[in-house]
mmCIF file of the N, C-alpha and C atoms, coordinates in Angstrom:
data_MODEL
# 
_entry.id   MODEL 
# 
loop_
_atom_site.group_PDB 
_atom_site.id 
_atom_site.type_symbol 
_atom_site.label_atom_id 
_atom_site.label_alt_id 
_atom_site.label_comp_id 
_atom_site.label_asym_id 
_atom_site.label_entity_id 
_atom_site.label_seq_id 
_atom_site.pdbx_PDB_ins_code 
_atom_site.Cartn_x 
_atom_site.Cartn_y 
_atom_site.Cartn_z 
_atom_site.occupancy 
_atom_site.B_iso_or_equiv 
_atom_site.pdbx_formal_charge 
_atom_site.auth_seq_id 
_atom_site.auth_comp_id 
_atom_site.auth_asym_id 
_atom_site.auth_atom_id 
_atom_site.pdbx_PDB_model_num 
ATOM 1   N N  . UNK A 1 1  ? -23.204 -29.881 -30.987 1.00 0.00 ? 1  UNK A N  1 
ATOM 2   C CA . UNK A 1 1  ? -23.142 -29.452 -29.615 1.00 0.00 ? 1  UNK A CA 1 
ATOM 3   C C  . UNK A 1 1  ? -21.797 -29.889 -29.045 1.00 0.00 ? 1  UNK A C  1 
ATOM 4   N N  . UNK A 1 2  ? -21.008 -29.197 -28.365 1.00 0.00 ? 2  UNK A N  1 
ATOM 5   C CA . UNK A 1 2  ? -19.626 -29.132 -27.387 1.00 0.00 ? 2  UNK A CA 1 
ATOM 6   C C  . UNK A 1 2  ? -19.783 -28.843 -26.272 1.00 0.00 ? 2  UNK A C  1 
ATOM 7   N N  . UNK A 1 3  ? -19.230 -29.437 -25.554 1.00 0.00 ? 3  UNK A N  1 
ATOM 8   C CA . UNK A 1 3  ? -19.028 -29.309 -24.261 1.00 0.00 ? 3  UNK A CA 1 
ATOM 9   C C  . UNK A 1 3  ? -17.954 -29.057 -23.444 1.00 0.00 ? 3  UNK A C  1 
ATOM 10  N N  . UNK A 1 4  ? -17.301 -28.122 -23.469 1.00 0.00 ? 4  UNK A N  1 
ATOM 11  C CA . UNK A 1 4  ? -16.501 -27.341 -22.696 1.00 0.00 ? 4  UNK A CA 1 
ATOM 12  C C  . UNK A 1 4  ? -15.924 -28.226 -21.360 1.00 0.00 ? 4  UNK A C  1 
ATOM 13  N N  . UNK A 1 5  ? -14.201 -28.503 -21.687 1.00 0.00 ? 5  UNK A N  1 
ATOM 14  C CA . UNK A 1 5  ? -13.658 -29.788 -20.611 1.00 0.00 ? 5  UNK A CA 1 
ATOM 15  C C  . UNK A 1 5  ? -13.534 -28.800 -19.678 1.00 0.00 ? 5  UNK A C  1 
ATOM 16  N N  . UNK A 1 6  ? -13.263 -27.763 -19.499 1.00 0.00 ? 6  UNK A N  1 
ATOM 17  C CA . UNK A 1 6  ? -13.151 -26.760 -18.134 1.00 0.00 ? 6  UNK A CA 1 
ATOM 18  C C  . UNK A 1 6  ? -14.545 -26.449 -17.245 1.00 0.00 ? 6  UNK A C  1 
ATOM 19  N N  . UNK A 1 7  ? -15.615 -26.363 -17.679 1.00 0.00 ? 7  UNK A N  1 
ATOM 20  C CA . UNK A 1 7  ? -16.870 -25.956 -16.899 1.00 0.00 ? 7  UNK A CA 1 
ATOM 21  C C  . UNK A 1 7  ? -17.490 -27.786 -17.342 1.00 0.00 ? 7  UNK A C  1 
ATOM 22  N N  . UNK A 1 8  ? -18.585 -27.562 -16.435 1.00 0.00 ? 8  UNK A N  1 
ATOM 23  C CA . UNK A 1 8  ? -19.763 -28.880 -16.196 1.00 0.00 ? 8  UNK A CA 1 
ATOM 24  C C  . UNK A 1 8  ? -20.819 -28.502 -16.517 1.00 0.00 ? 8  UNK A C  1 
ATOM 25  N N  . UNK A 1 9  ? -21.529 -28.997 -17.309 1.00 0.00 ? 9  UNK A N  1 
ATOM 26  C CA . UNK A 1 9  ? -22.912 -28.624 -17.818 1.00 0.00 ? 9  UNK A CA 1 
ATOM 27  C C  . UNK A 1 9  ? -22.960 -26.969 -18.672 1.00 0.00 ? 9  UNK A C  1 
ATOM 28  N N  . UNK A 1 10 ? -21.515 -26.965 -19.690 1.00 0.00 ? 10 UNK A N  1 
ATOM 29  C CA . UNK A 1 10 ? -21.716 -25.729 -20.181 1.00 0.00 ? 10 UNK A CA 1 
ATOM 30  C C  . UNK A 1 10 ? -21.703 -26.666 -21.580 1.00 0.00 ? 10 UNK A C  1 
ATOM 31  N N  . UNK A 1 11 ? -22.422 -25.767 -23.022 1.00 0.00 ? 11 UNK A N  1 
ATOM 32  C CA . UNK A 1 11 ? -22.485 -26.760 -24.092 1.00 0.00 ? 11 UNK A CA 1 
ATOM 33  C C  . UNK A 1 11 ? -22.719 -25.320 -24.926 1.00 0.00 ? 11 UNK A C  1 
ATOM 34  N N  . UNK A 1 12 ? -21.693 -25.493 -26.109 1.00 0.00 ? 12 UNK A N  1 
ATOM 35  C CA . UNK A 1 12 ? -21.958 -24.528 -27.191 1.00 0.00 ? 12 UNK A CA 1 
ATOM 36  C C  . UNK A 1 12 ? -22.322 -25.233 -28.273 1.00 0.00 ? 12 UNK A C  1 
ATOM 37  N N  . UNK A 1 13 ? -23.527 -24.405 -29.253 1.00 0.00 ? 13 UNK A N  1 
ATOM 38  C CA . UNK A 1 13 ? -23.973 -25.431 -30.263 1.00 0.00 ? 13 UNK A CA 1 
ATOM 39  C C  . UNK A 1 13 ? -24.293 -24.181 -31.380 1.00 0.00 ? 13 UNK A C  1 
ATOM 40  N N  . UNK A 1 14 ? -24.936 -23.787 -33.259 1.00 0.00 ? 14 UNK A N  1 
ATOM 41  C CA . UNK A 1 14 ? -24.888 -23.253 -33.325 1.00 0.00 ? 14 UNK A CA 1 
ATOM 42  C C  . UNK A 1 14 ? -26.483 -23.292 -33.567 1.00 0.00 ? 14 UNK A C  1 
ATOM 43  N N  . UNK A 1 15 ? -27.197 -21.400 -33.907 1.00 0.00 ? 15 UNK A N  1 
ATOM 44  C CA . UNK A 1 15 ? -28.165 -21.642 -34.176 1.00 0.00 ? 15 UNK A CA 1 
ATOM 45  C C  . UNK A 1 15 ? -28.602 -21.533 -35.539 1.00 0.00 ? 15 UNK A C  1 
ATOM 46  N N  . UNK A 1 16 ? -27.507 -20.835 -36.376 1.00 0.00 ? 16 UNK A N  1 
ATOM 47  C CA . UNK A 1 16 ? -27.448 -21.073 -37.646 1.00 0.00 ? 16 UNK A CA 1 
ATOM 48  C C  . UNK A 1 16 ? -26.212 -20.953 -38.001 1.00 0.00 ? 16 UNK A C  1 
ATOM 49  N N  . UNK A 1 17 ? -25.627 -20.860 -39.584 1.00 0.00 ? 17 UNK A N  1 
ATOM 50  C CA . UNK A 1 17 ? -24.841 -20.708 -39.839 1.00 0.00 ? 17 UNK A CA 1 
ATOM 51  C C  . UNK A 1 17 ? -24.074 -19.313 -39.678 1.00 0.00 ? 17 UNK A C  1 
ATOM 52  N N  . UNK A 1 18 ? -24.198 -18.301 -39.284 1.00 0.00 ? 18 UNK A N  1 
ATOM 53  C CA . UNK A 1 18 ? -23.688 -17.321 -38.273 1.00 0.00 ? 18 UNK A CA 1 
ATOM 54  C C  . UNK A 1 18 ? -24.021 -17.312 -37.231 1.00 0.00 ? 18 UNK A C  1 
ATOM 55  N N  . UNK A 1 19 ? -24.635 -17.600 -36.359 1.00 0.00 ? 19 UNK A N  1 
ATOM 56  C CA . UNK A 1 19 ? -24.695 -17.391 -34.901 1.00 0.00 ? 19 UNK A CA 1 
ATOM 57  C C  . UNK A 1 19 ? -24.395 -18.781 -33.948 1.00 0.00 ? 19 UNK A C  1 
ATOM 58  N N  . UNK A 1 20 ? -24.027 -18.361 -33.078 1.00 0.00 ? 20 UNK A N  1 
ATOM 59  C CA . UNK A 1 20 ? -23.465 -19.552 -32.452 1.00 0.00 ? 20 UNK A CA 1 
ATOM 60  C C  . UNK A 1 20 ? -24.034 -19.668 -30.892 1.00 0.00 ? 20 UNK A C  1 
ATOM 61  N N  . UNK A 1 21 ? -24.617 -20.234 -29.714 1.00 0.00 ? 21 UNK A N  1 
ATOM 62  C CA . UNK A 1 21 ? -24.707 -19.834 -28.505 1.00 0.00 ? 21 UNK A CA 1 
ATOM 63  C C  . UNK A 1 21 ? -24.005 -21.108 -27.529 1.00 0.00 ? 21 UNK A C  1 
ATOM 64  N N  . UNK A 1 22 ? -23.968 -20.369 -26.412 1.00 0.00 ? 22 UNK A N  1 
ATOM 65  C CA . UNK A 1 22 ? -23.835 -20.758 -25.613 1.00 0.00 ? 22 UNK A CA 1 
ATOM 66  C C  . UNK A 1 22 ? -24.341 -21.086 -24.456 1.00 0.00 ? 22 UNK A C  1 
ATOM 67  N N  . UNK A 1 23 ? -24.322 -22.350 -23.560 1.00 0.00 ? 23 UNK A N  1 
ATOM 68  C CA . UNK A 1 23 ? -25.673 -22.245 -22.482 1.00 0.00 ? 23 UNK A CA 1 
ATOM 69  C C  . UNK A 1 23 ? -25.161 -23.322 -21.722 1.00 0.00 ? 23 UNK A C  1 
ATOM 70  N N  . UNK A 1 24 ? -25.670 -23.365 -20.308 1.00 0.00 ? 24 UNK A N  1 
ATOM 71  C CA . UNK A 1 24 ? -25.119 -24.069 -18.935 1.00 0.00 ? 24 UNK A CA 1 
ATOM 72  C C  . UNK A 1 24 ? -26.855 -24.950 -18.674 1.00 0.00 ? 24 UNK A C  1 
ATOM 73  N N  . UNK A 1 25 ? -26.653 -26.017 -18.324 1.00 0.00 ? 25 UNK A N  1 
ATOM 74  C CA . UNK A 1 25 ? -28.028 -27.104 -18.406 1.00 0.00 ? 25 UNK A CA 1 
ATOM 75  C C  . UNK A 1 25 ? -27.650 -26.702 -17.069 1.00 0.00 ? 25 UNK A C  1 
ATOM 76  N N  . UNK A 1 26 ? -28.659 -26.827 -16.226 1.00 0.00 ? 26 UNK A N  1 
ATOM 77  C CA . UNK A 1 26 ? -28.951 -26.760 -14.475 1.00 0.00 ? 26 UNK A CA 1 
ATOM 78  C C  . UNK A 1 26 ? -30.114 -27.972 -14.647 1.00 0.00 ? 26 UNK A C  1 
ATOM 79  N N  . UNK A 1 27 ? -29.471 -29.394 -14.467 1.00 0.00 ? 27 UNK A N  1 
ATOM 80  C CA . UNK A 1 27 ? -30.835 -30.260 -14.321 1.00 0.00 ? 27 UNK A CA 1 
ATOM 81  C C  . UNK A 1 27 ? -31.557 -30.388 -12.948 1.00 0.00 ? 27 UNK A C  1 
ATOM 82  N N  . UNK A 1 28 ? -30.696 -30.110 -12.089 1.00 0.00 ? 28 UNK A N  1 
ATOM 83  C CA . UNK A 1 28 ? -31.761 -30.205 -10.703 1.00 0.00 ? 28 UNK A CA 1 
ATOM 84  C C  . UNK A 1 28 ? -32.778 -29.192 -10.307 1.00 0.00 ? 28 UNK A C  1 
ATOM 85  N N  . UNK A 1 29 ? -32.890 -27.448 -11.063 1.00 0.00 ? 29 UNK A N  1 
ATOM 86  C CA . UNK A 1 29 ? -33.968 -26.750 -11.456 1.00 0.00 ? 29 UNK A CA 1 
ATOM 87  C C  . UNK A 1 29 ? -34.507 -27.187 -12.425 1.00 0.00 ? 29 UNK A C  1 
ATOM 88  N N  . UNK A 1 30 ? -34.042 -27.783 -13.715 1.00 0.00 ? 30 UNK A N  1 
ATOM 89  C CA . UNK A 1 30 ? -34.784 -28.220 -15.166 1.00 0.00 ? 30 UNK A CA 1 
ATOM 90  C C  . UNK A 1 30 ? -34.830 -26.773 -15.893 1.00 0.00 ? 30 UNK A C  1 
ATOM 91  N N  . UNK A 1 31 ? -33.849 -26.350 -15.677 1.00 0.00 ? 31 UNK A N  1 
ATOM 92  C CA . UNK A 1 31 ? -33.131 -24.928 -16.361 1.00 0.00 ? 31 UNK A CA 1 
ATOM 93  C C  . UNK A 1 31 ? -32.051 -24.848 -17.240 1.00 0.00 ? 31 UNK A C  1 
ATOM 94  N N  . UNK A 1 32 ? -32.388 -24.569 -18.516 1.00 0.00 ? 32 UNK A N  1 
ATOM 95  C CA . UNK A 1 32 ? -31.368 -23.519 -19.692 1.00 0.00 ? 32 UNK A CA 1 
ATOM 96  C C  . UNK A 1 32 ? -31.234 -22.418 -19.514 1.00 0.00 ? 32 UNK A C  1 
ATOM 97  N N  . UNK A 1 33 ? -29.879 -22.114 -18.834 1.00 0.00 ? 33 UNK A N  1 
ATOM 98  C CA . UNK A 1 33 ? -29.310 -20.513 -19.421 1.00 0.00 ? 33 UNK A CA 1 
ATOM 99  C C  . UNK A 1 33 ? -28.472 -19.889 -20.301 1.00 0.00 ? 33 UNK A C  1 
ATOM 100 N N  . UNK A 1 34 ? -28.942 -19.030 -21.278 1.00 0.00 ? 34 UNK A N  1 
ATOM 101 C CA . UNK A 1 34 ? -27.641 -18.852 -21.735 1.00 0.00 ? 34 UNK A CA 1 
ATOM 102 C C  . UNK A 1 34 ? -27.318 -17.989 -21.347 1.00 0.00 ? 34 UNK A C  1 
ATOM 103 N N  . UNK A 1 35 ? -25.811 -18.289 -21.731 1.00 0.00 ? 35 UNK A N  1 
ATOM 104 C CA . UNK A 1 35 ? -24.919 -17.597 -21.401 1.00 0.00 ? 35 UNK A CA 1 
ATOM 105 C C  . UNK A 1 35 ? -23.930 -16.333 -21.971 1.00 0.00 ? 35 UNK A C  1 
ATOM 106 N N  . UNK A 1 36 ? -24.229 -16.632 -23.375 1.00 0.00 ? 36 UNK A N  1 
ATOM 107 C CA . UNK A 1 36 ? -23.918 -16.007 -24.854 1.00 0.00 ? 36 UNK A CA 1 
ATOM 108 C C  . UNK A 1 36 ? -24.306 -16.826 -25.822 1.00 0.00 ? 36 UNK A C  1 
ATOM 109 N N  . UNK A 1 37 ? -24.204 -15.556 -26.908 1.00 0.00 ? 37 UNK A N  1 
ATOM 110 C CA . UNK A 1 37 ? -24.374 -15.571 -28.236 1.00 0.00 ? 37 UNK A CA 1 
ATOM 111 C C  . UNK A 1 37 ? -23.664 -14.416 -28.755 1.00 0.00 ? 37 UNK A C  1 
ATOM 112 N N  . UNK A 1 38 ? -23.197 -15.471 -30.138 1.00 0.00 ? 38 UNK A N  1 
ATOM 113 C CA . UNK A 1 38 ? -21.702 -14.663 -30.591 1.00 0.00 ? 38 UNK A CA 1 
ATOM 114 C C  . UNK A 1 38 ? -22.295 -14.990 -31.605 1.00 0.00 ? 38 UNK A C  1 
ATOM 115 N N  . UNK A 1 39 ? -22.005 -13.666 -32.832 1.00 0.00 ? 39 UNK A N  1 
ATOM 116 C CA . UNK A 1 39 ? -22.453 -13.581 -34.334 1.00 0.00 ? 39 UNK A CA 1 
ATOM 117 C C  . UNK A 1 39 ? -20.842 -14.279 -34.851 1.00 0.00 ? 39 UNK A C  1 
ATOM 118 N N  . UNK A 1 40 ? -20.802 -14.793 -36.042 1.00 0.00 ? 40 UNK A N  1 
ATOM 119 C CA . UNK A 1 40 ? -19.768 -15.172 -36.468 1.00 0.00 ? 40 UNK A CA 1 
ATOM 120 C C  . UNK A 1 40 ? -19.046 -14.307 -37.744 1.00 0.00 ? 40 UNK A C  1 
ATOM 121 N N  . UNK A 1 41 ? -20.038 -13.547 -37.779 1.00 0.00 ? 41 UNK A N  1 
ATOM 122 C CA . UNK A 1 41 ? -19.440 -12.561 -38.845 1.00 0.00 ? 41 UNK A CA 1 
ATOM 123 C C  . UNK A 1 41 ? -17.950 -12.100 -38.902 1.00 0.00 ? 41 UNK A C  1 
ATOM 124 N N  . UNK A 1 42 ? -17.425 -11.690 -40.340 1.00 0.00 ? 42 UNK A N  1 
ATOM 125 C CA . UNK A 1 42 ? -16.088 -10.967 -40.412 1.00 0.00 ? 42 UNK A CA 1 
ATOM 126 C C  . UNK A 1 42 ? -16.355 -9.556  -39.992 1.00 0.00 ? 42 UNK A C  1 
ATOM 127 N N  . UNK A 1 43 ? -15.603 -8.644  -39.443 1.00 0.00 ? 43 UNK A N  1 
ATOM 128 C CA . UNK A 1 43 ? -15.588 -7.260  -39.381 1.00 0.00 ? 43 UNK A CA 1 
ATOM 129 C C  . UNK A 1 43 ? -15.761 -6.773  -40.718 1.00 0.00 ? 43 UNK A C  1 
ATOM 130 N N  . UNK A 1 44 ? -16.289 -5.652  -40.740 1.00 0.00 ? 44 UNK A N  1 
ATOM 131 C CA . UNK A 1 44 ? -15.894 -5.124  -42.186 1.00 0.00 ? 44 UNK A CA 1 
ATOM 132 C C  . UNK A 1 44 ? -14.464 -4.081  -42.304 1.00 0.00 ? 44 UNK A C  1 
ATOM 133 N N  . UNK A 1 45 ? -14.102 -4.377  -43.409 1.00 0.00 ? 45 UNK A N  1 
ATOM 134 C CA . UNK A 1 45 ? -12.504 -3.429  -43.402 1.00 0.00 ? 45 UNK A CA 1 
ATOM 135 C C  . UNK A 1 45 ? -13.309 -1.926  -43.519 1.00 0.00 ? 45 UNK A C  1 
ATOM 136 N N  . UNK A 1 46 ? -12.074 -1.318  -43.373 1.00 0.00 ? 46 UNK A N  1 
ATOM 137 C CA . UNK A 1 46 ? -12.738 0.383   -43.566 1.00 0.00 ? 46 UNK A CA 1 
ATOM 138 C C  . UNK A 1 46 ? -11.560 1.162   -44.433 1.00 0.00 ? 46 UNK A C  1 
# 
């Protein structure tokens, strides 16, 4: 898990070995949002 020095309470972590997300903690609701999810895949050439 990372935490992003520009935003507060933003934290990217992965959920497997291709996918990765992203999400902002709101503790004074007791709320996870995310925010993205990014596949880590290569493009395929053509």
């Amino acid at each position: 898990m990372l935490q992003s020095s520009s935003k507060t309470n933003l934290y990217r972590g992965p959920i497997n070995r291709l996918t990765i997300v992203t999400y902002k903690i709101r503790p004074r609701k007791k709320q996870i949002v995310l925010v993205n999810i990014n596949g880590t895949r290569q493009k395929t050439l053509k």
